[in-house]
Every structure is written in C-alpha cells, then in structure tokens.
C-alpha positions as a Markdown table, in Angstrom:
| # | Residue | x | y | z |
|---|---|---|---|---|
| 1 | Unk | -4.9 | -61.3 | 57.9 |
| 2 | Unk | -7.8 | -62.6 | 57.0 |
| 3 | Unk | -9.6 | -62.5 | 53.4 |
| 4 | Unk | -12.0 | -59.4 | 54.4 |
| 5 | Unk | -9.2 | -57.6 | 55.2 |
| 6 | Unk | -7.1 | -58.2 | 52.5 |
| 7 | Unk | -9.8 | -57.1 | 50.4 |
| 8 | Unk | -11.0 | -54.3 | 52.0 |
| 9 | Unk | -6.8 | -53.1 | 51.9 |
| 10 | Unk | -7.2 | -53.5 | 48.1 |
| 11 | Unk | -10.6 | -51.7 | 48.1 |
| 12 | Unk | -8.5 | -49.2 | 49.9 |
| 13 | Unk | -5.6 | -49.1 | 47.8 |
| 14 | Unk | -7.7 | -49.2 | 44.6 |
| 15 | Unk | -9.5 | -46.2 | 45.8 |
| 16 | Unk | -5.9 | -44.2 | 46.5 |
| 17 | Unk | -4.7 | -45.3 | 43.8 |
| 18 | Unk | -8.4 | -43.9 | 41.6 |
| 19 | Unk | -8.1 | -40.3 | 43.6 |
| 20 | Unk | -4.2 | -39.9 | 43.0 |
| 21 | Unk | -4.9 | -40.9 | 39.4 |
| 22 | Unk | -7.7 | -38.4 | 40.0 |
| 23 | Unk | -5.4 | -35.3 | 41.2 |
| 24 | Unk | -3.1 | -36.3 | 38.8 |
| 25 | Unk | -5.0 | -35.6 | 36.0 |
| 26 | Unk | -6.7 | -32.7 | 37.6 |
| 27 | Unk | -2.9 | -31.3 | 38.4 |
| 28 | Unk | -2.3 | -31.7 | 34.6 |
| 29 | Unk | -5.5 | -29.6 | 33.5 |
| 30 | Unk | -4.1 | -26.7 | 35.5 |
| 31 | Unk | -0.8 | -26.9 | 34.9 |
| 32 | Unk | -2.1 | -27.0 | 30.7 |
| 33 | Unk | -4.5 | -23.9 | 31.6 |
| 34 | Unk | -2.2 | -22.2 | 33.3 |
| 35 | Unk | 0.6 | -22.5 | 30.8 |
| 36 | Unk | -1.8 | -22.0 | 27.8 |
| 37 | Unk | -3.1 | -18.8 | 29.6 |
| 38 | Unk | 0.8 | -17.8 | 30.1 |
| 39 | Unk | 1.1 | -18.3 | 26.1 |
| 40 | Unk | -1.7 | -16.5 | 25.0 |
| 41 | Unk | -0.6 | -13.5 | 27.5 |
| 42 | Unk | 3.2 | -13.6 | 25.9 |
| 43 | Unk | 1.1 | -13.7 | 22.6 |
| 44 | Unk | -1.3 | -10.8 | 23.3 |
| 45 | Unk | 2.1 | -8.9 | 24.5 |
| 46 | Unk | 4.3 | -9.6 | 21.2 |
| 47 | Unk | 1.1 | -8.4 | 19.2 |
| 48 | Unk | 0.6 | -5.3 | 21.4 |
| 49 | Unk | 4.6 | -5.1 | 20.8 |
| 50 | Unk | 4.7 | -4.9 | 17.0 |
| 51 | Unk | 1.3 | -2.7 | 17.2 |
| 52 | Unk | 3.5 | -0.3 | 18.8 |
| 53 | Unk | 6.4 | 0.0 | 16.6 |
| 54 | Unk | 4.3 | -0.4 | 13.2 |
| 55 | Unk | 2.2 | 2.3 | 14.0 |
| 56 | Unk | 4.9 | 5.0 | 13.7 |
| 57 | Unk | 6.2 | 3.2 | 10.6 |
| 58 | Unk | 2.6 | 3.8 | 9.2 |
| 59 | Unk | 2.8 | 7.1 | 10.3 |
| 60 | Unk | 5.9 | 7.6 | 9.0 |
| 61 | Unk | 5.2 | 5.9 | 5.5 |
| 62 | Unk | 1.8 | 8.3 | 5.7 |
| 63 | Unk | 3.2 | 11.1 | 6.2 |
| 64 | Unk | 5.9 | 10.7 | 3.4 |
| 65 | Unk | 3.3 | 10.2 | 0.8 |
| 66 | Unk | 1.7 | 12.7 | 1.9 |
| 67 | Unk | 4.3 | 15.2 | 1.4 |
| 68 | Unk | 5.5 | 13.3 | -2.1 |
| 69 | Unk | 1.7 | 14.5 | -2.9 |
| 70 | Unk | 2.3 | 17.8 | -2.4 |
| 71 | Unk | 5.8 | 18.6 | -4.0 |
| 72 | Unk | 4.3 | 16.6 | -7.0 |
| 73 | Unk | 0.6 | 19.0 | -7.2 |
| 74 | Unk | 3.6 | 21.9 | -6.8 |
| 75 | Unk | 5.7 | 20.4 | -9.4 |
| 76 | Unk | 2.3 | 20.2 | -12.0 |
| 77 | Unk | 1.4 | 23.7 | -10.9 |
| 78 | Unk | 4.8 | 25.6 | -11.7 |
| 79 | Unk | 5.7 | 23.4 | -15.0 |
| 80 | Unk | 2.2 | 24.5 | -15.8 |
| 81 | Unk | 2.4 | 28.0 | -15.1 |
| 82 | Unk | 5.8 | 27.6 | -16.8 |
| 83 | Unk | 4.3 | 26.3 | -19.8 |
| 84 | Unk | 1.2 | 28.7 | -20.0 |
| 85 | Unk | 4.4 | 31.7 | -19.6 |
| 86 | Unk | 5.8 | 30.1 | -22.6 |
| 87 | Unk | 2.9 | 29.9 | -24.9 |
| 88 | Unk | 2.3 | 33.2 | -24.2 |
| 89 | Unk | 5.7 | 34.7 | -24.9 |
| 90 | Unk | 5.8 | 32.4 | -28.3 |
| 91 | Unk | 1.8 | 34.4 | -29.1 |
| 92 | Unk | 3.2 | 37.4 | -28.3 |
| 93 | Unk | 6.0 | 37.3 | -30.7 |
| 94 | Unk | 4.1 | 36.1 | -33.2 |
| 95 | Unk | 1.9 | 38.7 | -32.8 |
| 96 | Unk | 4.9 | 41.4 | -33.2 |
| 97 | Unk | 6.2 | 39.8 | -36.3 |
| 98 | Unk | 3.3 | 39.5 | -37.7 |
| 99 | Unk | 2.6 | 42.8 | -37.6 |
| 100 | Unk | 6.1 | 44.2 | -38.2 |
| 101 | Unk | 6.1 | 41.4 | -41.6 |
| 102 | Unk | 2.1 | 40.9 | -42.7 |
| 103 | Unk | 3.5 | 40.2 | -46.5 |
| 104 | Unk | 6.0 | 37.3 | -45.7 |
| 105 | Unk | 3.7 | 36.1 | -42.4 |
| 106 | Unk | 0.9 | 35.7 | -45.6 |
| 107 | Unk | 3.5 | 33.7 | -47.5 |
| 108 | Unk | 4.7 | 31.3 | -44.3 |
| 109 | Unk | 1.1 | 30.8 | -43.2 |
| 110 | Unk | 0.1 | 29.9 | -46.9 |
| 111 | Unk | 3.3 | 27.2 | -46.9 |
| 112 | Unk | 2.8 | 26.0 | -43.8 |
| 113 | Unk | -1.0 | 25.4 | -44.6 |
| 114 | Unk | 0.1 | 23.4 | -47.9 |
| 115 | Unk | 2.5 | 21.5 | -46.1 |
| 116 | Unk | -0.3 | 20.2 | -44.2 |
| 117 | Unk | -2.4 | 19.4 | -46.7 |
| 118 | Unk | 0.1 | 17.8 | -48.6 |
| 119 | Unk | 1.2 | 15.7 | -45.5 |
| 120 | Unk | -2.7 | 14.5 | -44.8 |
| 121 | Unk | -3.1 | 14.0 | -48.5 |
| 122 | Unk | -0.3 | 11.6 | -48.5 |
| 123 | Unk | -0.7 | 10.4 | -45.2 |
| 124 | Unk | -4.4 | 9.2 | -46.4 |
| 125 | Unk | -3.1 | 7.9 | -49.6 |
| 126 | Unk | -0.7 | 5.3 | -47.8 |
| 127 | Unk | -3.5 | 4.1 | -45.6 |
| 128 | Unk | -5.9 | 2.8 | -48.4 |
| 129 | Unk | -2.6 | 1.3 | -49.8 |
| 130 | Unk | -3.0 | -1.0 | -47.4 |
C-alpha cells in the first residue's frame, strides 16, 4: 500500500466516519421531535381530558348556586310577607283596644312616652359623664 492510498483510505474513513456522525445526529433531532411532538399530544389530551370532566363540575357547582339563590330570594320574600302579616295583626289590635279602652290607652301612651324621655334624659346624662 502505498502512502496515497493510505491516505486517501483515511480521507475515506474520515468522511464515513463525518456522515455517520452526520446521520447520527440528524437521527437524534427526529427521534427528539418526534418524541417531544408525542408529549405535547399526550399533554393536549390530559388537558382536553380534565376540560371534560370540570365542565360538568362547573355546571354542576353553577347550577347549585343558582338554585341556593332562589330558595334564599323565597326565603326573604315569605319571612317578609310573614313579618308585614304580623305588624299588621299587632296594628290591628291595637287599633281595637284602643278603641274598646281610649281612657287607659291615654294613660299607657302617656307612660310609655315618659319612659322614653326619662331613658334619653339619662341616657344623655351618662354620656357627658364621660
């Protein structure tokens, strides 16, 4: 063998060697794309996943506060009608007794009156005490 050849087998192998490197590395860039495309698909599937099974929870959790919403505007209309019922029973018998005992309603109206007084009187009394 003489020196050319030798050298122009190493030139040779060199160059192999370069373009397997070459593929190699090329090889490796796919196989990376291909399994970082494979991730992001099993990624894009868990997310589509849990999308699926949160949105009825949402629904779910919606539609419950919705009805809570309701049952509680109910609630504050009936204790309201309730109380309005109430007041007006309490008027009305006032209003019967009242007429059925003007002479002692005078005298409870006229007590009740300086009971307030008093109680603001001393109620104002104690506040500049202090």
């Amino acid at each position: 063998m003489s020196l050319s050849n030798a050298t122009h087998n190493l030139t040779d192998n060199a160059r192999n060697l370069a373009d397997n490197v070459l593929q190699s590395a090329q090889d490796a860039v796919l196989a990376t794309r291909a399994a970082a495309d494979q991730s992001l698909d099993q990624a894009e599937d868990t997310v589509r996943a849990l999308r699926r099974r949160a949105d009825p929870a949402i629904d779910d959790l919606a539609a419950r506060a919705q009805d809570l919403a309701a049952r509680s505007i109910d609630y504050c209309a009936d204790t309201s009608a309730r109380a309005r019922r109430q007041i007006q029973h309490a008027a009305d018998a006032t209003g019967r007794y009242v007429a059925a005992q003007p002479g002692r309603s005078l005298v409870i109206a006229a007590a009740s009156g300086a009971a307030v007084a008093t109680l603001a009187l001393w109620l104002s009394r104690r506040r500049r005490a202090y």
